[in-house]
C-alpha positions, -999 to 999 in steps of 0.1 A, spaced: -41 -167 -166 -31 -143 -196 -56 -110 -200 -62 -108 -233 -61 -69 -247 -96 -75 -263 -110 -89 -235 -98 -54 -217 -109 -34 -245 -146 -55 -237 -146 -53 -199 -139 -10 -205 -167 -3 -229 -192 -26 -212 -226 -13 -199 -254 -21 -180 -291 -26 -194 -304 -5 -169 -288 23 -145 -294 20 -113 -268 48 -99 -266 57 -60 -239 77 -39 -249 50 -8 -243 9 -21 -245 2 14 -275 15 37 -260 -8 66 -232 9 80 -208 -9 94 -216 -23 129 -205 0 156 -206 -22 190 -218 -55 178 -187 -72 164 -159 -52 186 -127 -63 197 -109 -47 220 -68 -48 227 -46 -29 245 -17 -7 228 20 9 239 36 35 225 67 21 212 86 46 200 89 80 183 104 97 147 117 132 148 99 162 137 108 179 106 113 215 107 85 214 132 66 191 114 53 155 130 69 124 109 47 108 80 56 74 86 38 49 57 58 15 61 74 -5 89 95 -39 84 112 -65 103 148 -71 89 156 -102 108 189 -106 96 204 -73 115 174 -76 143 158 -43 140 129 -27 126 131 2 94 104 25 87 102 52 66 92 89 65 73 104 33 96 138 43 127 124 30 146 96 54 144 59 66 150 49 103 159 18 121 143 11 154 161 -14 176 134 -41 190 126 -23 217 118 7 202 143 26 230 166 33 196 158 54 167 185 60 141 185 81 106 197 52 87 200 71 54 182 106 41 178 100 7 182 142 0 216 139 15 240 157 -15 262 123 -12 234 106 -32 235 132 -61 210 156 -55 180 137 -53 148 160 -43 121 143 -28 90 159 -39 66 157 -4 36 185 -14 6 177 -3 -5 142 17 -4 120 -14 34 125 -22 71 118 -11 90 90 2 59 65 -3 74 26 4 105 9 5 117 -32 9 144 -48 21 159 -78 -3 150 -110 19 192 -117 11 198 -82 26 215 -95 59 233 -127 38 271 -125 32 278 -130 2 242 -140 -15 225 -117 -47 204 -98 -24 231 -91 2 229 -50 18 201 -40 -10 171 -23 -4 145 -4 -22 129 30 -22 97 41 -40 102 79 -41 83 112 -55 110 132 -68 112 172 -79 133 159 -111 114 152 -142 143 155 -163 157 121 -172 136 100 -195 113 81 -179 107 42 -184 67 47 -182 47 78 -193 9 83 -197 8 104 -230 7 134 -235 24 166 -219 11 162 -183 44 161 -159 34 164 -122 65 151 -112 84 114 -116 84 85 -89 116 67 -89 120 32 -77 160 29 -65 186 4 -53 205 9 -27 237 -11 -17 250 -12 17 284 -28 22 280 -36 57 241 -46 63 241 -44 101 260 -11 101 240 17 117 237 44 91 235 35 52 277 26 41 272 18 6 274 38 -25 248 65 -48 215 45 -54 209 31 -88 174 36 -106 157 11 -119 124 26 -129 114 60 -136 76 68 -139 62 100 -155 30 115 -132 9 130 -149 -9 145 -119 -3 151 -84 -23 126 -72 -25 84 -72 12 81 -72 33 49 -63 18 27 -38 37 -5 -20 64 -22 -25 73 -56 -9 92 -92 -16 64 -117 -3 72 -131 29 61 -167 24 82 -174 -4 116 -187 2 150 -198 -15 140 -220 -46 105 -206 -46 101 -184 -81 85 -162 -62 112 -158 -38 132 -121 -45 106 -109 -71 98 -75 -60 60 -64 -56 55 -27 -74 18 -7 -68 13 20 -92 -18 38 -90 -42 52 -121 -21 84 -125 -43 102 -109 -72 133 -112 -104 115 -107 -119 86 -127 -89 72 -146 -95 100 -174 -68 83 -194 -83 47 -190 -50 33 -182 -60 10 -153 -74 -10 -179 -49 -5 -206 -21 -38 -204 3 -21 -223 6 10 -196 17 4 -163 -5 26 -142 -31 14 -121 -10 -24 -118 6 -41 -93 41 -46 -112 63 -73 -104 100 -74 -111 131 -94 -105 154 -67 -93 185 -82 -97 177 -90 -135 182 -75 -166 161 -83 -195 138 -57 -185 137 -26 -219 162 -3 -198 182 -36 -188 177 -24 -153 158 -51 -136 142 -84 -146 109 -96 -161 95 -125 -143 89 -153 -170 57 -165 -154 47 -128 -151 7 -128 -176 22 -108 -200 56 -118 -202 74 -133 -233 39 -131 -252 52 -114 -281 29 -87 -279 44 -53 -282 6 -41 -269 16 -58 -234 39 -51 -205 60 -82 -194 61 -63 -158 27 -69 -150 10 -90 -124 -26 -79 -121 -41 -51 -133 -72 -26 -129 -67 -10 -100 -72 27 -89 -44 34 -59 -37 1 -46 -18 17 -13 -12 -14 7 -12 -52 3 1 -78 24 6 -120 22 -10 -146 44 17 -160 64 -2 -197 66 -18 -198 29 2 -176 12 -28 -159 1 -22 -123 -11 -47 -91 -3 -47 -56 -16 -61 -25 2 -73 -4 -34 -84 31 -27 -116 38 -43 -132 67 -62 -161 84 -42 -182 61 -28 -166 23 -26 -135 12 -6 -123 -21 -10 -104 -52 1 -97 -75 -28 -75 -109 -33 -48 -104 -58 -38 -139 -80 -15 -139 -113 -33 -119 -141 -64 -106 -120 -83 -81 -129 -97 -58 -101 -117 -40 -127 -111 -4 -124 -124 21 -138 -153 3 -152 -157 -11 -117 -154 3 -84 -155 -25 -64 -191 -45 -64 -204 -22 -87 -205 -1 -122 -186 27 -117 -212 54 -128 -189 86 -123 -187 113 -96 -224 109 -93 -220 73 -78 -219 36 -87 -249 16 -105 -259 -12 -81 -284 -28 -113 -260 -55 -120 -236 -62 -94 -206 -87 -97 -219 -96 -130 -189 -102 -147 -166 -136 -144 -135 -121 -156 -133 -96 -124 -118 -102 -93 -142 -87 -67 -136 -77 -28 -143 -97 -1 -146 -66 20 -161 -34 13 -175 -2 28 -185 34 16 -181 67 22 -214 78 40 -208 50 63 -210 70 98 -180 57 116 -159 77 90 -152 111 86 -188 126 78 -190 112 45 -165 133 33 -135 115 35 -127 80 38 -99 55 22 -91 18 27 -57 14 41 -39 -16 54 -27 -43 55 -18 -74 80 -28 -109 80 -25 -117 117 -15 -155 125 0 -149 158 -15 -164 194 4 -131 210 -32 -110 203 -55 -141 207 -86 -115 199 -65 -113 166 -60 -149 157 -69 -155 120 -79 -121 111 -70 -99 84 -62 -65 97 -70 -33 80 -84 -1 83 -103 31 71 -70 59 62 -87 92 78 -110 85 103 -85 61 118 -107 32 121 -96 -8 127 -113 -29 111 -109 -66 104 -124 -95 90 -118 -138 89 -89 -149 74 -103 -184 69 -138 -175 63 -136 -145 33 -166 -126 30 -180 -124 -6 -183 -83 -3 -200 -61 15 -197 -44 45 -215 -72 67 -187 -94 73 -166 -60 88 -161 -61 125 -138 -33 142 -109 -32 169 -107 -3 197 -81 4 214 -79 4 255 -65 35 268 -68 30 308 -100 8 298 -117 32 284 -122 17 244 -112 47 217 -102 49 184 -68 60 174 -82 94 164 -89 99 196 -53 91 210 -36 108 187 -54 141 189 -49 138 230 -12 131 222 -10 165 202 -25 177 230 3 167 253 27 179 228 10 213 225 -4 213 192 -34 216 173 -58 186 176 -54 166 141 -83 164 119 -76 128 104 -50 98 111 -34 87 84 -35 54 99 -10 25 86 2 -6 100 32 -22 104 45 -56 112 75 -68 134 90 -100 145 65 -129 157 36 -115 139 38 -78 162 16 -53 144 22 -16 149 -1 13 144 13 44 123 -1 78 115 12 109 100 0 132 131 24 127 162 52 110 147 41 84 175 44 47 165 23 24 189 21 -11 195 -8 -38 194 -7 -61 228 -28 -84 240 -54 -69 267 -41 -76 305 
């Protein structure tokens, strides 16, 4: 499915008959006790403070090849945890001197050391993809010339997306050399930064999906995509990028462009080859269905809708001219007069807003995510995709094999049991600061995780705790 630039320019300046704006799309909150499931949870292990300040852990992988876990922190460093969590290990600080000088640029709770992925070839002798991984960085450095730039003179900071090459995969600690960049992106604000990155699970050798790296890069940021670049095929903001790594026919010759990528090899300078799907405003999280293959993305919204969406080859999401079921009608809300009225959009199966009074008062509130759960280790879990509400810390899931068609009715939520007692992982986190003599947080920061044999972990950026989903004794 190619997007044509016309059919973009149509879908942007498109407009209802009649507004119909509202701050509240969905009256019916999501159900608080009616469609709960409850689980049990460890705490698994722990990330050291940073000059006094709890670990901002984002992403946590299985590397099967060298059996342990890596996570990041947005501070500056990535850690392996050995299976059993009883092992944590700096595996490399990416502010060490020995890489150059890189400065990772962590203001604020939007920015730093936002994703990484480990080639699926990392742990193979002698294969492409042997001892390289991938981070997705803020950085102080705006210097060098970036690969992607909004216009104009805004320059917030740059994200960076680098290579890293160890020479001995399983060693403990990082052995290879300086990292090399492969794309530079000018930010024009502090906001909306990078998002994920991720090689998709299900595919494997021979697949032509298999090794082409998954890239989120949100709208730029402010508010409202001011510079309409969501919709916009020849920027690469608010996209989910994909890329063969190990390639070279990209414009900097630093990576590859997928030949079944939309745009790729279509002639037109007005188009990015590296796209796979645009319009979207901060797509933070997506994940894979381990039995279909199916891929989900967790996109942040504006002020009022947050959504879960399917992501296919050349989809558009329709941001900023939608905000998930609706018109996007500004800070003032979102017109609900002609809802999912247009064929060409990709719309969420899951959705819920921002008055919604499990959240944080109204005031706060962003999708976050993302597992697919096709384990029998959780059987509460079985065939549910897994996500969650950023702040407030909420778990929420919904069928894997039964998609909703949008809304928030099809949302159910998980609790955690802490010595039977059902809370949310607000809760537990502001009694574990408690323990560790601290302030009560005021929000989560939740993200998951996954480990071997489907295992999904909980992570905030609170306690520096990372906790474990098990099945309820």
């Amino acid at each position: 499915m190619k997007i044509s630039r016309w059919a973009s320019a149509f879908l942007l300046f498109a407009a209802p008959a009649v507004a119909q704006t509202t701050n509240d799309p969905f009256p019916e909150a999501v159900e608080a006790t009616a469609r709960v499931i409850r689980v049990d949870y460890r705490d698994f292990a722990s990330l050291p403070e940073v000059d006094g300040e709890a670990a901002r852990p984002t992403i946590l992988v299985d590397e099967p090849g060298t059996g342990r876990l890596f996570v990041n922190d947005m501070w500056g460093a990535l850690y392996t945890v050995s299976y059993d969590g009883e092992v944590v290990t700096r595996y490399v600080d990416l502010e060490s001197p020995t890489w150059g000088g890189i400065e990772v640029n962590s203001q604020g709770r939007e920015r730093g050391v936002q994703s990484f992925a480990i080639h699926p070839q990392f742990g193979q002798e002698g294969s492409p993809g042997h001892g390289k991984l991938y981070t997705w960085s803020d950085v102080v450095d705006t210097g060098p010339i970036a690969d992607f730039a909004p216009g104009g003179d805004q320059d917030s900071h740059d994200t960076v997306l680098l290579e890293w090459t160890a020479t001995d995969p399983g060693s403990a600690t990082y052995d290879g050399g300086e990292p090399r960049t492969l794309i530079r992106v000018q930010q024009p604000f502090g906001n909306h930064n990078g998002g994920q990155i991720g090689f998709n699970p299900v595919a494997g050798p021979g697949d032509p999906d298999f090794g082409m790296l998954y890239v989120g890069l949100a709208d730029g940021g402010s508010g409202g995509d001011p510079m309409n670049m969501a919709q916009n095929p020849g920027s690469a903001f608010g996209k989910i990028l994909r890329i063969d790594p190990l390639g070279e026919n990209s414009a900097n010759g630093a990576y590859g462009i997928p030949a079944d990528n939309p745009f790729a090899g279509d002639g037109d300078p007005d188009t990015l080859g590296e796209i796979f799907a645009v319009g979207m405003r901060n797509p933070q999280r997506f994940a894979w269905d381990p039995e279909t293959g199916a891929m989900f993305v967790a996109d942040i919204g504006q002020n009022m809708v947050e959504e879960l969406s399917p992501v296919t080859l050349g989809a558009n999401l329709g941001w900023n001219v939608w905000e998930g079921s609706f018109r996007y009608a500004g800070r003032s809300g979102v017109d609900t007069a002609d809802p999912r009225s247009d064929a060409s959009v990709t719309y969420p199966i899951a959705e819920y807003d921002h008055s919604d009074g499990l959240l944080m008062g109204g005031s706060r509130a962003a999708i976050t995510g993302l597992h697919v759960y096709r384990s029998d280790a959780i059987p509460q879990l079985a065939d549910l995709v897994l996500f969650g509400d950023n702040p407030s810390g909420e778990v929420f899931f919904v069928p894997a094999d039964a998609l909703p068609a949008g809304g928030s009715a099809g949302i159910g939520r998980i609790l955690l049991n802490d010595d039977g007692e059902p809370k949310r992982l607000l809760q537990i986190v502001q009694e574990k600061n408690a323990e560790q003599g601290k302030d009560p947080a005021d929000r989560v920061d939740l993200r998951f995780g996954s480990g071997p044999d489907g295992q999904v972990f909980l992570l905030n950026k609170q306690d520096g705790v990372i906790r474990l989903l098990v099945a309820p004794e």
